[in-house]
N, C-alpha and C positions, 0 to 999 in steps of 0.2 A: 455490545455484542450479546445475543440472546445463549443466554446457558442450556444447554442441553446435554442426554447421557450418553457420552460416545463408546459405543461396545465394539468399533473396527477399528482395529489397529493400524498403524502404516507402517508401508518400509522403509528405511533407509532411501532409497530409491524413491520413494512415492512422495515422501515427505520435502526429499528435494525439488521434486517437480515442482511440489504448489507453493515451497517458499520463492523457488527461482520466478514465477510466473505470478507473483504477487510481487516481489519486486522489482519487476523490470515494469507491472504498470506504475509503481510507484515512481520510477526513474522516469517513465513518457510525463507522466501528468507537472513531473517536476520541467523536465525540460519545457510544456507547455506554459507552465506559468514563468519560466523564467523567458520565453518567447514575446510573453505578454508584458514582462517588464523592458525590454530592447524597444516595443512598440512605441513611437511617442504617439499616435492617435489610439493608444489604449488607454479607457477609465481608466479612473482608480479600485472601481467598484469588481471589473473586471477582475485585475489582478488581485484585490482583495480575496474575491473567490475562487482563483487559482490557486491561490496560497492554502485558502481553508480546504479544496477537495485533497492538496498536497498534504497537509496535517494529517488529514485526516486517515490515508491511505498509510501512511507512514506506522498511523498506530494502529492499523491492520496488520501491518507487517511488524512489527513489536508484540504484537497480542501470538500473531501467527507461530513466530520463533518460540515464547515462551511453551505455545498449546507444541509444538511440535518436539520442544527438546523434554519435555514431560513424556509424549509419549514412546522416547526411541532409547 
C-alpha cells in the first residue's frame, strides 16, 4: 500500500462503513474462489488465482483494521 499523510480523521461511524464494505468484498471474492473450487471443469490456474485475489484483499482488510484502530 502506498504511504501517504492523512490529516482527515474519521468517525466512529465512518470508519465502520469502509471496514464493513471491505470486508464483505473480502467475504464475495472468498466465496468466488471457493465456487471455483466445487467446479470440477475449473483449472487449477483459475482457483490458484482466486485464492491470490482472496489473500490479497484479506490484507486489505488487516492493513485497514490496523490504519483504522490507530485512528479512532
Amino acid at each position: 500500500m502506498q504511504d501517504f499523510e492523512n490529516t482527515f480523521t474519521y468517525s466512529p461511524s465512518e470508519a465502520a462503513h469502509i471496514l464493513r464494505d471491505t470486508a464483505e468484498a473480502y467475504y464475495f471474492i472468498l466465496c468466488g474462489a471457493e465456487k471455483f473450487n466445487t467446479l470440477t471443469a475449473a483449472h487449477k490456474h483459475h482457483l490458484s488465482k482466486a485464492i491470490d485475489r482472496a489473500n490479497d484483499i484479506g490484507k486489505v482488510v488487516d492493513d485497514l483494521t490496523k490504519i483504522l484502530k490507530d485512528e479512532i
